[in-house]
DSSP file (Angstrom, degrees, kcal/mol; ACC not computed):
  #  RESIDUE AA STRUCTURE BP1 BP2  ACC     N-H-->O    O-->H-N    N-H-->O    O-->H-N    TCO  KAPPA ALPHA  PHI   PSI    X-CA   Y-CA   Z-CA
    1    1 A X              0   0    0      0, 0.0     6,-0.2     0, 0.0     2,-0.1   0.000 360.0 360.0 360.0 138.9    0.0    0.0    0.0
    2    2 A X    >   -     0   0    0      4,-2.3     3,-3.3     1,-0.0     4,-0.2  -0.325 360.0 -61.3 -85.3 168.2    1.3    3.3   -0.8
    3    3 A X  T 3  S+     0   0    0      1,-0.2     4,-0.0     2,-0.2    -1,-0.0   0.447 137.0  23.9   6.7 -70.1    1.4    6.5    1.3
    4    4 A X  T 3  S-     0   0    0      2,-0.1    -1,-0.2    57,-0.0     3,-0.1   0.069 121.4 -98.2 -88.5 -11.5   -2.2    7.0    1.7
    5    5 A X  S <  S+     0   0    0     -3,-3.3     2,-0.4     1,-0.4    -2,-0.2   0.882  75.7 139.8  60.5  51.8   -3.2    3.2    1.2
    6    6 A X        -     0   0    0     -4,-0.2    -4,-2.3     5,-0.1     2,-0.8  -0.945  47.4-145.0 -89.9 124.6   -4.0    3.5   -2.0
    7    7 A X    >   -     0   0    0     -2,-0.4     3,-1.2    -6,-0.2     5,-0.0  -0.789  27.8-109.0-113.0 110.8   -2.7    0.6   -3.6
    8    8 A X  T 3  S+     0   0    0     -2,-0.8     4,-0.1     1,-0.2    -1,-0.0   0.372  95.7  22.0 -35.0 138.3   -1.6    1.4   -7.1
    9    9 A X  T 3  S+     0   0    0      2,-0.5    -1,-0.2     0, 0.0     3,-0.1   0.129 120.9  63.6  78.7  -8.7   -3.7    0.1  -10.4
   10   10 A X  S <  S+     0   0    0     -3,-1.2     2,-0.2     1,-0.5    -2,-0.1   0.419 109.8   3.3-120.8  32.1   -6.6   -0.2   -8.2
   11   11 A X  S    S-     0   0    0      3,-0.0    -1,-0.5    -5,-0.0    -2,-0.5  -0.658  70.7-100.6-157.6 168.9   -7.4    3.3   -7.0
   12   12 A X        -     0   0    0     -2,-0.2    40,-0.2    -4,-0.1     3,-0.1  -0.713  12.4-164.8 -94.6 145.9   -6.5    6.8   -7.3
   13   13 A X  S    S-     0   0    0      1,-0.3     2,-0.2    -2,-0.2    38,-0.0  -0.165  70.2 -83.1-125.4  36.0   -4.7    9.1   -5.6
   14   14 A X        -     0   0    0      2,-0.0    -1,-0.3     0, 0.0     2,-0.3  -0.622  48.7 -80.4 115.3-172.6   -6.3   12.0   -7.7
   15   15 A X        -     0   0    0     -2,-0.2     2,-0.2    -3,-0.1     5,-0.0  -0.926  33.9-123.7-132.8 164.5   -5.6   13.7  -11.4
   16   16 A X     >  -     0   0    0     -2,-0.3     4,-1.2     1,-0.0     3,-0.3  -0.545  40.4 -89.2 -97.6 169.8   -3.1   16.2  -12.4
   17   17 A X  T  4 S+     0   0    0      1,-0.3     4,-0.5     2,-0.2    -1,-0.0   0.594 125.2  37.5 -63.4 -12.4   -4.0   19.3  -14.0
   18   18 A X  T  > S+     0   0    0      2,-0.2     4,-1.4     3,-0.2    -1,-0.3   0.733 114.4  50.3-120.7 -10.6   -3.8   17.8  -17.4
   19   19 A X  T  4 S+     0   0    0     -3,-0.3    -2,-0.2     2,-0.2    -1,-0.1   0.375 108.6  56.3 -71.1  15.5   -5.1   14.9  -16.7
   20   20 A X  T  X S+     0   0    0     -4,-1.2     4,-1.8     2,-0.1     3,-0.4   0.784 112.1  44.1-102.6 -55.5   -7.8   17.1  -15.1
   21   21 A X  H  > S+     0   0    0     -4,-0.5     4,-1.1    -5,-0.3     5,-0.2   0.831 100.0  67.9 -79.3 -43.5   -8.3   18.8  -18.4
   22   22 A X  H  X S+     0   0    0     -4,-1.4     4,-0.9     2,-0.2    -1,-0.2   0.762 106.0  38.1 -44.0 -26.5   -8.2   15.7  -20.3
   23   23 A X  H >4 S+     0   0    0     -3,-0.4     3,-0.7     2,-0.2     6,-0.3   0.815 114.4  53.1 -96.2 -55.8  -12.0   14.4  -18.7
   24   24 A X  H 3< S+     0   0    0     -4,-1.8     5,-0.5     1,-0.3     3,-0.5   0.795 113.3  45.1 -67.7  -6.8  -13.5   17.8  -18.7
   25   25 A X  H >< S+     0   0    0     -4,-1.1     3,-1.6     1,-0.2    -1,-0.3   0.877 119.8  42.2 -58.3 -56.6  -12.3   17.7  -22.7
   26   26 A X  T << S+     0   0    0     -4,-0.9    -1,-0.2    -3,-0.7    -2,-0.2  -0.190 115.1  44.2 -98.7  44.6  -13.7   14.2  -23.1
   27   27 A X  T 3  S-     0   0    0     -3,-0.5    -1,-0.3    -2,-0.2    -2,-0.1  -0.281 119.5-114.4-159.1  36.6  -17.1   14.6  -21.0
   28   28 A X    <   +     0   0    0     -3,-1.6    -3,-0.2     1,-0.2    -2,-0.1   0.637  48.7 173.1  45.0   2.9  -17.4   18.4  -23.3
   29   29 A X        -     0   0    0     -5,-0.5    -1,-0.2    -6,-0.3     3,-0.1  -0.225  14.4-166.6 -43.4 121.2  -17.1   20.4  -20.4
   30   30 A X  S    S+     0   0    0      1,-0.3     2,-0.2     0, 0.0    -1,-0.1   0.806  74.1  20.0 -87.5 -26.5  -16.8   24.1  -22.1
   31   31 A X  S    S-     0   0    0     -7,-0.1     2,-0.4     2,-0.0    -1,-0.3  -0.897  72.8-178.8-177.5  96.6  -15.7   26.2  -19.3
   32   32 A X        -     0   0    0     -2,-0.2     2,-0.5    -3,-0.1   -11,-0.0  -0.755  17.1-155.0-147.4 117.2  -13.9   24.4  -16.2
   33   33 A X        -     0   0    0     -2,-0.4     2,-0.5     2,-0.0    -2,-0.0  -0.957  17.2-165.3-102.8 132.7  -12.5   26.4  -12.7
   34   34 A X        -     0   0    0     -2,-0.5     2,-0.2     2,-0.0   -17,-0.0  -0.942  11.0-161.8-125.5 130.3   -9.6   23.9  -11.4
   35   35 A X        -     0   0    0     -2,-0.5     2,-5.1     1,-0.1     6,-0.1  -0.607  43.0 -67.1-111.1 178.9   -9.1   25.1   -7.9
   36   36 A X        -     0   0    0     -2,-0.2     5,-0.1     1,-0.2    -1,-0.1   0.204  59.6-142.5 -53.8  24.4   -5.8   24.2   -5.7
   37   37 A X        +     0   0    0     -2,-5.1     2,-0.4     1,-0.1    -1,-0.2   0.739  42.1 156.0   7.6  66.4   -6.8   20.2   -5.4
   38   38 A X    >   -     0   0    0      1,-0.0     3,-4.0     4,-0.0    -1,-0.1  -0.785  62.4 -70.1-103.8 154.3   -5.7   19.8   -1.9
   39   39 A X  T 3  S+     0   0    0     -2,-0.4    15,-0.6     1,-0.3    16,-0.3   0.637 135.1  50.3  11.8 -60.9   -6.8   17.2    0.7
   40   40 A X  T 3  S+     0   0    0     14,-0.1    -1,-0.3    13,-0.1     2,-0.1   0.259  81.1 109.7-108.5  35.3   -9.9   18.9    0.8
   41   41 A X    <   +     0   0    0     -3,-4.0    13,-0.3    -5,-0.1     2,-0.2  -0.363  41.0 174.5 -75.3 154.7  -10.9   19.2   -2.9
   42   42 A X        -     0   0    0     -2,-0.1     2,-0.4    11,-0.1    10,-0.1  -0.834  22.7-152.5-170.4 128.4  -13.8   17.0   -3.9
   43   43 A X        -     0   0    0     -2,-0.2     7,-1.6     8,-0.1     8,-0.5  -0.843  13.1-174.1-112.8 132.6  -16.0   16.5   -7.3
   44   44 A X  B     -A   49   0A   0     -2,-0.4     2,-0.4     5,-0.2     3,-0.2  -0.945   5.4-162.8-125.2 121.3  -19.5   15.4   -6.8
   45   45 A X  S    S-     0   0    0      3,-2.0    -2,-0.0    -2,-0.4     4,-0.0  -0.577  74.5 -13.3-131.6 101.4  -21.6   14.5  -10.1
   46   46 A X  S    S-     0   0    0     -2,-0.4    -1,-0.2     0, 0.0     3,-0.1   0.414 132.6 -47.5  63.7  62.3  -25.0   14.3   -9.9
   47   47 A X  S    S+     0   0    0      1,-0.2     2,-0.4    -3,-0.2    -3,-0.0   0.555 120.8 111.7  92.0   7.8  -25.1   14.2   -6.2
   48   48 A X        -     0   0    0      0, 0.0    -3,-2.0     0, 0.0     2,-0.7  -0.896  64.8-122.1-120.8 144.4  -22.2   11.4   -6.4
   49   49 A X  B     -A   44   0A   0     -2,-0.4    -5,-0.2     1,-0.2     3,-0.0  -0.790  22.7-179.5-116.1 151.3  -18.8   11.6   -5.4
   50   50 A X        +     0   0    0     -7,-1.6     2,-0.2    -2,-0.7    -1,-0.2   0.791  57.1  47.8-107.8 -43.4  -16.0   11.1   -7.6
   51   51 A X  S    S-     0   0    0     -8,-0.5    -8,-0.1     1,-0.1   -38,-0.1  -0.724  77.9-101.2-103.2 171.7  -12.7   11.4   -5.9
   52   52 A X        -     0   0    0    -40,-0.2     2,-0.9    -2,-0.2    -1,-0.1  -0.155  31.9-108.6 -89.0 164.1  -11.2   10.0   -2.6
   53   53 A X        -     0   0    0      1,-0.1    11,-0.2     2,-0.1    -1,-0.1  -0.760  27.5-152.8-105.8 124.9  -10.9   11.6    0.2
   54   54 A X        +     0   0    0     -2,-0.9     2,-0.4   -15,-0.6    -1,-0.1   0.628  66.7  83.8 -76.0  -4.9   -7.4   12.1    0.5
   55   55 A X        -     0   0    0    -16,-0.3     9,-1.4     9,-0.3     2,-0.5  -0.585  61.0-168.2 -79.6 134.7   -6.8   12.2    4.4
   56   56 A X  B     -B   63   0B   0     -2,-0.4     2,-0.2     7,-0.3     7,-0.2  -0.970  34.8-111.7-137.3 147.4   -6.4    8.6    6.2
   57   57 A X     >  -     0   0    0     -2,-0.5     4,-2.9     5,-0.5     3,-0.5  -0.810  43.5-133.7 -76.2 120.2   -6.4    7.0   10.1
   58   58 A X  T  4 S+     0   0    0     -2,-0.2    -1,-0.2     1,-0.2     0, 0.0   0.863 100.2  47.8 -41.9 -37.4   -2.5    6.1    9.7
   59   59 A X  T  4 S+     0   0    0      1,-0.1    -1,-0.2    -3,-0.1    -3,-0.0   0.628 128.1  15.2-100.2   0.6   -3.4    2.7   11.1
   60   60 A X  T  4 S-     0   0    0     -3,-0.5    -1,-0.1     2,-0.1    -2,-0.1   0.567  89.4-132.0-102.5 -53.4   -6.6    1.4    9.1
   61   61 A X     <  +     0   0    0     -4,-2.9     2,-0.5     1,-0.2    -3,-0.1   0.775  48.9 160.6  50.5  39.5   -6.3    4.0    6.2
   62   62 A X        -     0   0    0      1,-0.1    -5,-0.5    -5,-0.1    -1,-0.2  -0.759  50.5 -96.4 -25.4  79.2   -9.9    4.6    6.6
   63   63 A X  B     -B   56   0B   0     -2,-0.5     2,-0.5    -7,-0.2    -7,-0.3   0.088  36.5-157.7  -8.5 118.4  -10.9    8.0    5.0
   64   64 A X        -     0   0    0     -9,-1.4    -9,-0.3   -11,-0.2     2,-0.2  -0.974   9.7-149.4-113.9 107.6  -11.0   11.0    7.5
   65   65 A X        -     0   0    0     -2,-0.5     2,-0.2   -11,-0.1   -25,-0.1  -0.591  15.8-163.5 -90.8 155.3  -13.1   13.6    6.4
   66   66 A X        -     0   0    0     -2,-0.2     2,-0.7   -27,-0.1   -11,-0.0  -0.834  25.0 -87.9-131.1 169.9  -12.3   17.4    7.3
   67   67 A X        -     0   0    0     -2,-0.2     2,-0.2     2,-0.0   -27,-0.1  -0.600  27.8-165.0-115.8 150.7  -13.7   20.3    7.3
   68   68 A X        -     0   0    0     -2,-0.7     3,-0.1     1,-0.1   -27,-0.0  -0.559  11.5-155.7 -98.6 147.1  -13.9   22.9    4.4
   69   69 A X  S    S+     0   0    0     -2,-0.2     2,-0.2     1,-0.0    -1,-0.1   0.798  75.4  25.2 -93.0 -35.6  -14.9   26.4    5.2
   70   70 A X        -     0   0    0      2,-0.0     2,-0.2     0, 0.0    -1,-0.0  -0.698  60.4-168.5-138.3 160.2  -16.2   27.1    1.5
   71   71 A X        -     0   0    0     -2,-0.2     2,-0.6    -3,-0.1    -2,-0.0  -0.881  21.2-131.9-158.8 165.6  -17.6   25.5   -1.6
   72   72 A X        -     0   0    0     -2,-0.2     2,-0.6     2,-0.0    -2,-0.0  -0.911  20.2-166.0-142.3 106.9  -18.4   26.0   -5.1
   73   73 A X        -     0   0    0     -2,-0.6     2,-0.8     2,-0.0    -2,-0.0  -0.729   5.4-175.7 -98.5  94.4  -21.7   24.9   -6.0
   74   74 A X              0   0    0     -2,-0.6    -2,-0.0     1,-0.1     0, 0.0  -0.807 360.0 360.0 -87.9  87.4  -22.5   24.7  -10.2
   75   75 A X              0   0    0     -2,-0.8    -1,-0.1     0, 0.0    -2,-0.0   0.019 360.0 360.0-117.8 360.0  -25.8   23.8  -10.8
């Protein structure tokens, strides 16, 4: 298990800014904000959430969710 306990080729530990631009390309996305993807970045589409939550219990590697002071809701 890696860092985070993600263990590689069967989850993710996120996209990079061009693979970030690559989905919103291929799912026609016209107009795209990509904001600092830290810890507490998070995509939900259609009420579903799409990336992991990057915070973990060192000794389970459990998801620990935190909490974000702001959001950006695009409806």
């Amino acid at each position: 298990a890696g860092k985070f306990g993600y263990v590689q080729g069967q989850e993710s530990c996120g996209a990079s800014l061009s693979e970030a631009a690559d989905i919103c390309q291929s799912l026609g996305v016209y107009n795209g904000v990509h904001l600092d993807g830290g810890g507490s970045a998070q995509l939900l589409v259609n009420n579903r959430r799409k990336l992991k939550i990057s915070d973990r219990d060192p000794d389970d590697y459990l998801e620990i969710e935190r909490a974000v002071p702001a959001g950006l809701y695009i409806k």
